[in-house]
N, C-alpha and C positions, 0 to 999 in steps of 0.2 A: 094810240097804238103802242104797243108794248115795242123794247126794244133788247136786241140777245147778239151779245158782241161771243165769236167763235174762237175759240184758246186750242183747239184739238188737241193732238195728242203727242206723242214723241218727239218731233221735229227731227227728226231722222238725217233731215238733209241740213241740218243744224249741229250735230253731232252729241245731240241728246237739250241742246242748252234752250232751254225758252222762248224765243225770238221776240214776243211780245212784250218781254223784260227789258229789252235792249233800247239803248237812248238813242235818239234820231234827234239833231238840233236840241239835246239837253233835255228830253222829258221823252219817257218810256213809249214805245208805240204804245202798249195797252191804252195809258194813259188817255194819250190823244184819242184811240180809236172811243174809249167811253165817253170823254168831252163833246165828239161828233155826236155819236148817239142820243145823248144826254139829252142836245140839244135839240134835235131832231124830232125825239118824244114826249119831253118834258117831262122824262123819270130816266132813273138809273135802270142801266141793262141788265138781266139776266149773263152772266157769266158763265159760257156752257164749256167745262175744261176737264181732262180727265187727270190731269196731275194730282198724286198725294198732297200736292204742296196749292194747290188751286185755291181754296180757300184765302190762301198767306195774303196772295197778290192783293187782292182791292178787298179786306175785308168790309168793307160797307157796301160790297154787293153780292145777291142772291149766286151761287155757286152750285152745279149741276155737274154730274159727270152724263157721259154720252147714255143714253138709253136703250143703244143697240152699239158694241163695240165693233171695232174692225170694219168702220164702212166709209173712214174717212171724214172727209168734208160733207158728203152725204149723211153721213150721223149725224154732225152737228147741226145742220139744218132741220134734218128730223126729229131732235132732241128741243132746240129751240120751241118749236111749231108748237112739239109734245108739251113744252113748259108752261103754258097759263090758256090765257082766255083770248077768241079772235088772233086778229092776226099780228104778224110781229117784223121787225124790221132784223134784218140778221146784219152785219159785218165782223168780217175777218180781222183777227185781231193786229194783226201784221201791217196792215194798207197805214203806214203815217201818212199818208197826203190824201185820204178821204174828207170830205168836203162837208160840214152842216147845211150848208144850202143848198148841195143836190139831196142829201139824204131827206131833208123837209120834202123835200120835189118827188122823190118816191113816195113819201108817208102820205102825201097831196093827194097824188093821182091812182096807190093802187086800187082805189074802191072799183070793184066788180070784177077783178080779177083773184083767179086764186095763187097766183105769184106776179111780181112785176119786178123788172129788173134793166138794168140800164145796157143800153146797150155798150160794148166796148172798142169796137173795130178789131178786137184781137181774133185767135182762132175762134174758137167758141165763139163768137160774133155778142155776147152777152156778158155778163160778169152775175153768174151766180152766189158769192160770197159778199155782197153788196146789192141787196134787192128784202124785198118785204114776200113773205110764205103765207098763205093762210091756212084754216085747217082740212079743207080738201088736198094739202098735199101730202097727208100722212098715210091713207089709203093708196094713193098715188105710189108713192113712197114704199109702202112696205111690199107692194103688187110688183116693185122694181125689182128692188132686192132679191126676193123670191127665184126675176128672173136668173138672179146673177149678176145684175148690173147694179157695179157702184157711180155710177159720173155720175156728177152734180147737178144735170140738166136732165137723168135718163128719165124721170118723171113729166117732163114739161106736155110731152104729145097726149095725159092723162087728164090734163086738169086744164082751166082757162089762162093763158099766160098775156101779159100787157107788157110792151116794154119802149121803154124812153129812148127817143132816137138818138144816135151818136151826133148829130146836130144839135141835139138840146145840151147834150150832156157836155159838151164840148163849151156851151157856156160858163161852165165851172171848174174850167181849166182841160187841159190834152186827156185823153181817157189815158191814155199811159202813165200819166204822172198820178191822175186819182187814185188808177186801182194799183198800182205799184204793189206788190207785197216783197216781203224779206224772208224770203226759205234761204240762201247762203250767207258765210260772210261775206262776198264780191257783196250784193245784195244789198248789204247791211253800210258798205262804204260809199256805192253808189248811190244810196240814200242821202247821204252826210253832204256829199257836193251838192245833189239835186236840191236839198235843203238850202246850204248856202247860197247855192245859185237864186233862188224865190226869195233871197232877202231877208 
C-alpha cells in the first residue's frame, strides 16, 4: 500500500508558519509523521503540499500540490487517492503522536473497503486524516464537491466505509493523544509537555 502524508495549505490558524516544520520533543512533526508512514508501508510517502517551498522540506520525497484547490483537507485526500495505483494510507502531517503500529493496523484490515478509518471518540466519531482511501473515493469525492460540501467525511454514505473500533484503537494509546494535531501555537506547547510527559 502506498502511503501520502497531507501538508495542505496556508495554515491560516498558524499565522501563515508551517506547522509540520515545527519540533515536537526535538524532531519536526513532518518528520515523525513520515517515519510513521514509512513504516507502516514499507516506502516513503507521497507528500501532498501546496507550498512554493514544498518541495524544500523532504526532498527525497515525491511532492504534489492539491489537484482541486480550495477544498481543504478534502483536497488532500483527493489528491492523495488521485496520486498512484490502489489504495493509499493518508496522514496529516501535524499528528506527532501517530502510532506505526495502528497505522500497520489500518494497512492490515482495509481490504474490502473503499475507505477505512479509526475510529476516534471525538465529534466526528472517526478520524478522517488518519485512515487508508481507495479509488472508489474519487468519484465519491468529486459527486461531493459538486454538491458543495467540503467535510472530510461528506463522501463516506457513497462509497463502502470499515472502521476500527475505538476499543482497538485505544490499544495504541488514548485516541486523543494519537490523533492530536497542531493548528495553534497553545497547540504547539501542549504538544511539548504531552511529549515529556510519555517520556
Amino acid at each position: 500500500m502506498r502511503g501520502a502524508v497531507l501538508a495542505g495549505g496556508a495554515a491560516r490558524r498558524y499565522g501563515g508558519v508551517p506547522k509540520g516544520l515545527l519540533p515536537v520533543g526535538g524532531r519536526r512533526i513532518l518528520d515523525r509523521v513520515v517515519d510513521a508512514v514509512t513504516a507502516a508501508t514499507g516506502a516513503p510517502p507521497l507528500l501532498v503540499a501546496n507550498s512554493a517551498e514544498a518541495a524544500d522540506w523532504r526532498p527525497d520525497l515525491a511532492t504534489i500540490p492539491d489537484a482541486r484547490s480550495g477544498l481543504g483537507s478534502l483536497g488532500g485526500i483527493y489528491t492523495a487517492v488521485l496520486g498512484g495505483e490502489g489504495p493509499v494510507l493518508c496522514v496529516a502531517w501535524d499528528m506527532p503522536f501517530v502510532e506505526p503500529d495502528l497505522l500497520r493496523t489500518l494497512v492490515a484490515e482495509a481490504a474490502g473497503y473503499d475507505g477505512f478509518l479509526p475510529e476516534s471518540g471525538g465529534r466526528r466519531g472517526v478520524e478522517p486524516l488518519c485512515a487508508v482511501y481507495g479509488p472508489a473515493c474519487v468519484p465519491a469525492i468529486e459527486q461531493q464537491v459538486v454538491r458543495g460540501d467540503r467535510r472530510a467525511i461528506g463522501f463516506h454514505h457513497a462509497v463502502r466505509i470499515g472502521t476500527l473500533p475505538v476499543e482497538r484503537v485505544r490499544r495504541f494509546g488514548d485516541p486523543a493523544l494519537l490523533f492530536f494535531n497542531v493548528n495553534e501555537p497553545e497547540d504547539l506547547e501542549r504538544a511539548e509537555v504531552l511529549w515529556r510527559q510519555r517520556g
